[in-house]
N, C-alpha and C positions, 0 to 999 in steps of 0.2 A: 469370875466365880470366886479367886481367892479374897477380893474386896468383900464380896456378900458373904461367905462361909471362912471369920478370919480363925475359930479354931478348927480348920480341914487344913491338912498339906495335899496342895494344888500341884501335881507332877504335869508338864505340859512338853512331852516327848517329842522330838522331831528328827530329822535327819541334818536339818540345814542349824546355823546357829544363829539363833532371833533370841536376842536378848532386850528388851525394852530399855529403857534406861529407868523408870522408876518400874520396881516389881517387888510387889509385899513381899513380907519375909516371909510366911507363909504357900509362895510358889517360887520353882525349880523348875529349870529348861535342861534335862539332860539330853542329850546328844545321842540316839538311837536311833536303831533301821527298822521298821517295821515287818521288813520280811527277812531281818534276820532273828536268831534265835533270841526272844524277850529275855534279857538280864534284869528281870523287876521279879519279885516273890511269888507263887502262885498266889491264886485268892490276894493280891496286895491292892486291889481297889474296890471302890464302893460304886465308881463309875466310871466309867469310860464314852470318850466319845471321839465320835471318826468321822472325817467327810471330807467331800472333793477329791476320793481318790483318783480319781481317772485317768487312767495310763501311768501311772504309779505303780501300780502289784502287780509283779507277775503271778504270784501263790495266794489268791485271794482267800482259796481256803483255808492253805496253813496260819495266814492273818488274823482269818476270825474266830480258828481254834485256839491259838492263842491267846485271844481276846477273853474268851471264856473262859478260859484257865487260869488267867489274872485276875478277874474279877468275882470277886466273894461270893458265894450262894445269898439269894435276895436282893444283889446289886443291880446295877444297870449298864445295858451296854446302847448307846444312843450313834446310829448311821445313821446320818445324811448324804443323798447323793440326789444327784437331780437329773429329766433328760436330756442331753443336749440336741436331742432331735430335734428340729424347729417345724412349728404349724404355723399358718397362718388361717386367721377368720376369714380372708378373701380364697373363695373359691377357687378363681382363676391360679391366686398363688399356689394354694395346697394341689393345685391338681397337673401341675407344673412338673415335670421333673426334672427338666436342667434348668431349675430356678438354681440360684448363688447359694441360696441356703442350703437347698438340699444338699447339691455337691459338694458343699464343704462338709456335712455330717456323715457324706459317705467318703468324703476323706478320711478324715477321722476315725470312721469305723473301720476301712481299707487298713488303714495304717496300725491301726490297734493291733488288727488279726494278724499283720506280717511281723511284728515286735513281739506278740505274746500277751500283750497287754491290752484289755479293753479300755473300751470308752464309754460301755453299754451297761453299769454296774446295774445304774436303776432299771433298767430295760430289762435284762436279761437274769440277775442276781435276784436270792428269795432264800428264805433264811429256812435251814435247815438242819432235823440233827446230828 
């Protein structure tokens, strides 16, 4: 994004430290938690975008109210999240329940609920005010 939009400054916040080796001068990797308290302006972006959290947030709500509180009136705020429930076209699969697949999304679900953390953003998450 910073390549396509070189007069935007490109903030690309994370928790871990990913520095590329070439990166316009136009975008910055500062080093933040997302479910700690945002150290960014209120209203100090035009967009925002989130995804893949899963098993990441415990405060998904405090996450997204921050989110809106950063980002400007008329801006954007773009989530992605996918499900990781698995289907299959074959019958016999879907209608399976100790297929591999399943078992392991109900691992994964299991394991969410006992940490505090989903796995079910897209499943279960819906945006409200």
């Amino acid at each position: 994004m910073a390549d396509e939009y070189p007069s935007a400054e490109v903030v690309a916040a994370d928790i871990l430290v990913v520095q590329p080796t070439f990166v316009p001068p136009n975008r910055s990797f500062p080093i933040d938690g997302a479910q700690l308290d945002w150290t960014f302006k209120p209203h100090d972006f035009d967009f925002i975008n989130i995804r893949y959290l899963y098993g990441a947030i415990g405060d998904l709500e405090k996450m997204y109210r921050q989110t809106f509180t950063h980002v400007r009136p008329g801006g954007w705020v773009e989530s992605l999240e996918i499900d990781i429930k698995t289907h299959s076209e074959n019958p016999k699969v879907e209608k399976e329940e100790n297929h591999i697949f399943k078992k392991w999304c109900k691992l994964f679900f299991e394991c969410g609920r006992k940490i505090g953390r989903t796995w079910e953003i897209a499943r279960d998450g819906r945006q409200e005010d």
